[in-house]
Legacy VTK file of the C-alpha trace (Angstrom):
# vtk DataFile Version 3.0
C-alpha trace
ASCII
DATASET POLYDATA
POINTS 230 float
0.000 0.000 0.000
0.916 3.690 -0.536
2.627 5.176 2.050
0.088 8.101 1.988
-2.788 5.678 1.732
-1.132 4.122 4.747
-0.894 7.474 6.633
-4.735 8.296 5.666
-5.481 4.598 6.913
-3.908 5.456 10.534
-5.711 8.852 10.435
-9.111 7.535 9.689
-8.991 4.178 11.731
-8.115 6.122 14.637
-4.531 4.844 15.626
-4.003 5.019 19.584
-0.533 5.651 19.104
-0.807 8.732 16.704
-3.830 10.397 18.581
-2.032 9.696 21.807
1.013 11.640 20.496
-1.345 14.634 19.117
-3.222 14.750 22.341
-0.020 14.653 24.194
1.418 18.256 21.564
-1.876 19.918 22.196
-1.904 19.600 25.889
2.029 20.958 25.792
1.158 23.577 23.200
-2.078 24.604 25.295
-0.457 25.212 28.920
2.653 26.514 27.466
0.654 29.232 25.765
-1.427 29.873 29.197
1.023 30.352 30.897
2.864 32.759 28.618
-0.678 34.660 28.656
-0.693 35.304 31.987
3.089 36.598 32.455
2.976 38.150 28.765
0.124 39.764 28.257
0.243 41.886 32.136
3.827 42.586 31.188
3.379 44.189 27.579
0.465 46.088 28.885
2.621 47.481 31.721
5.373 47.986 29.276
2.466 50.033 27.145
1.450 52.284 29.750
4.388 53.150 31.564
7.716 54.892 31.218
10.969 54.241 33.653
14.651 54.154 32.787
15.538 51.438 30.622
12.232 50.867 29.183
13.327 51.440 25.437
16.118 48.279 26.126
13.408 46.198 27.692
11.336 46.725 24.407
13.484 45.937 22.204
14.913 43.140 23.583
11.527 41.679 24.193
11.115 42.141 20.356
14.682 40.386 19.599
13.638 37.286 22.211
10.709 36.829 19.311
13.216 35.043 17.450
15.391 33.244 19.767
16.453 30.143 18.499
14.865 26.931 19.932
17.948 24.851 20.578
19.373 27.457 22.137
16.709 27.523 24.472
16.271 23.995 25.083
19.981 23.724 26.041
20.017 26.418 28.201
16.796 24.773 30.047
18.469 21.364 29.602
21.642 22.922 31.998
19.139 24.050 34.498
16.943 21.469 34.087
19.773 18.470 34.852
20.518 16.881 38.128
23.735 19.260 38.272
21.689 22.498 37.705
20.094 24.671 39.563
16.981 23.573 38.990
17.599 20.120 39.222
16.005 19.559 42.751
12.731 19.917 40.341
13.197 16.193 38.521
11.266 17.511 35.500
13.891 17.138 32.832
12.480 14.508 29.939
9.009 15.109 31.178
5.822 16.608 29.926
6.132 19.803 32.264
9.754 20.586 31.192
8.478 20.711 27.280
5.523 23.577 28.791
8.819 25.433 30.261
10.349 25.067 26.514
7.621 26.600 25.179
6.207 28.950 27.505
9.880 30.864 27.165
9.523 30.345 23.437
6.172 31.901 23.074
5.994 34.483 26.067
7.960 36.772 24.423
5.968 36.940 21.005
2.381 37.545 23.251
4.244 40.344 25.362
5.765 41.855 22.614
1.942 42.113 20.406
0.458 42.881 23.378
2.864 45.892 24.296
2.181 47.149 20.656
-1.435 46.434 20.593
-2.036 48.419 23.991
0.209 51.065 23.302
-1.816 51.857 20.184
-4.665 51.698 22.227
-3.393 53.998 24.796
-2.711 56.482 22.589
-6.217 56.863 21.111
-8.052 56.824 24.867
-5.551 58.398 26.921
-7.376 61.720 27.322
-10.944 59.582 28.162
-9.311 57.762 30.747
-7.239 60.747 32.411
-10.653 62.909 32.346
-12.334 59.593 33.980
-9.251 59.512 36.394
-8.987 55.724 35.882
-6.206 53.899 37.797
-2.694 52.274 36.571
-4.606 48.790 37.438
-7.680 50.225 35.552
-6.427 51.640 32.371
-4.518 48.141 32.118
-7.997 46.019 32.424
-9.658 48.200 30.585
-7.273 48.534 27.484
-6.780 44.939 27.977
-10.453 43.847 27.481
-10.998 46.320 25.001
-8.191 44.721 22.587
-9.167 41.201 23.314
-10.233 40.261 19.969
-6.368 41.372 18.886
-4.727 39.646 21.735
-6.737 36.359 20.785
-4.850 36.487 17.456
-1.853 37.061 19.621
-2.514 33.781 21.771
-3.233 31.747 18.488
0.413 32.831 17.249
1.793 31.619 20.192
0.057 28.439 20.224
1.102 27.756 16.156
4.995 28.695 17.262
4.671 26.199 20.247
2.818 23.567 18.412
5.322 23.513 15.503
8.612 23.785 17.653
10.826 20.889 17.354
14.229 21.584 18.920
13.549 22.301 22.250
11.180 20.169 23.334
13.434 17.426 21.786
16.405 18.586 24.048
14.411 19.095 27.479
11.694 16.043 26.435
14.231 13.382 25.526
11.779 12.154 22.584
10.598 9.368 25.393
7.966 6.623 23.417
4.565 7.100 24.745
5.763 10.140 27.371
7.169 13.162 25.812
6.919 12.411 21.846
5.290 14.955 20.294
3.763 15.339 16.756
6.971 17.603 15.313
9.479 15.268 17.141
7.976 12.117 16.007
7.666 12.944 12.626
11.724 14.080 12.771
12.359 10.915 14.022
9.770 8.362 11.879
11.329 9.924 8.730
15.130 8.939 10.197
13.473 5.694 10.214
11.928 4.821 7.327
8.279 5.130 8.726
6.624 7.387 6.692
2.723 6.506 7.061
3.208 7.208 10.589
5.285 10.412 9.989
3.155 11.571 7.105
-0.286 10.928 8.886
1.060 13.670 11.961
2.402 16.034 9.483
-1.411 16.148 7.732
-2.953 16.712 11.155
-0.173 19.030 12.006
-0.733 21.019 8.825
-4.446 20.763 9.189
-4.221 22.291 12.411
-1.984 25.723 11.342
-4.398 26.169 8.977
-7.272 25.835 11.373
-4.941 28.174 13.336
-4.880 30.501 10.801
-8.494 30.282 10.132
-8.978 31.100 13.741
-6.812 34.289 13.981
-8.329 35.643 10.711
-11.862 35.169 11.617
-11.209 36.429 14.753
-9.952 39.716 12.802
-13.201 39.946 10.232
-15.667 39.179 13.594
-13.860 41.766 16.038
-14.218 44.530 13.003
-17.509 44.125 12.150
-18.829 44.179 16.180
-16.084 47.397 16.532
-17.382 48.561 12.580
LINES 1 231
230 0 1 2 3 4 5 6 7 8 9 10 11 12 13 14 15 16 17 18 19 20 21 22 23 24 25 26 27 28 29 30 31 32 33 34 35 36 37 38 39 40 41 42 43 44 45 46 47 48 49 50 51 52 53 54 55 56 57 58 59 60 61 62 63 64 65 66 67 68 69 70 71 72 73 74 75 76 77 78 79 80 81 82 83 84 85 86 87 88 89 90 91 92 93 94 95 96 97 98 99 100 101 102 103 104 105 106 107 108 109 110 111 112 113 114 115 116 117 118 119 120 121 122 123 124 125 126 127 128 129 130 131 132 133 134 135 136 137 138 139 140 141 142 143 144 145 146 147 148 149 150 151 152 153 154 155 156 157 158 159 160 161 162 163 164 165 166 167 168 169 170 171 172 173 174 175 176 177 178 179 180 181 182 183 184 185 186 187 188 189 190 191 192 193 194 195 196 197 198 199 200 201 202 203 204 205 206 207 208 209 210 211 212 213 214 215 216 217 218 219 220 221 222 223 224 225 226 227 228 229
């Protein structure tokens, strides 16, 4: 047989092994990007609305963390992460949890950074409403904050498409365990090194089917938040 008819075969006959590696990426993918919501998104919207010394650094190396590169991060996480590291005491290296680390510092920076822009844009065009209303630090932040939630939900799908697509890291810090930390990108890196493409082939389809759902998301998101705000 085909080794795309193969794939489709897995897909549709509902292999425990491949859902039990997707469900395993989208529980990852779904914590990391919670909690890089609720460090990032308080963070850029304090880095929107105030002003200290230093800020302009902090900004722009917020933006340059957007592109740090994965395996960088995973080792540095794998020397903290070890018995011998700091963080060792922890016992989390090649586990689930350690993979959410990986990509809650991969993705935090990329929903702080949009949601610093996306406030400060916001900021600018109610400042003088909320200085005559003589609204709070903590209220101009929840305010702003719910008032660009349609943006920041695009912001959180970004986040979830860079985490669920990362390979490097969580390959360092996960250990590519069998049934325990092998995740969709991971396995299909390491099925192809094998030989076993239906297996690899069947992830990539759902992996590509679900960026494009992604995608989807984030851009109806955009059409629905302008017509409610039109």
């Amino acid at each position: 047989m085909p080794d795309h008819l193969s794939a489709l075969q897995l897909i549709l006959a509902g292999d425990p092994a491949l859902f039990a590696i997707v469900r395993l990426s989208l529980g990852v993918s779904i914590a990391a990007v919670a909690l890089a919501a609720a460090v990032g998104m308080p963070m850029g919207a304090l880095l929107a609305l105030t002003h200290f010394p230093g800020r302009p650094v902090l900004v722009v190396l917020l933006n340059a963390m957007m592109g740090l590169p994965p395996v960088v991060v995973g080792l540095a996480l794998y020397l903290l992460l070890s018995r011998s590291g700091p963080l060792g005491t922890f016992g989390i290296l090649f586990t689930p949890a350690a993979m959410v680390v990986a990509q809650t510092v991969l993705i935090f920076p990329i929903i702080a950074a949009l949601t610093r822009q996306t406030i400060e844009d916001l900021w600018a065009e109610y400042r003088d409403e909320l200085n005559a209303m003589h609204v709070g630090p903590i209220g101009r932040m929840t305010t702003l904050l719910w008032d660009a939630r349609f943006s920041l939900i695009t912001a959180l799908l970004a986040g979830f498409g860079r985490a669920a697509a990362e390979v490097g890291a969580v390959m360092i810090v996960g250990g590519n365990i069998d049934g325990f930390t092998r995740t969709m990108t991971t396995t299909v890196a390491l099925e192809t090194s094998k030989g076993n493409l239906p297996l690899a082939m069947g992830l990539g389809a759902i992996l590509i089917v679900l960026v494009l759902a992604i995608n989807a998301a984030a851009w109806g998101t955009r059409i629905w938040s302008q017509r409610l705000t039109g």
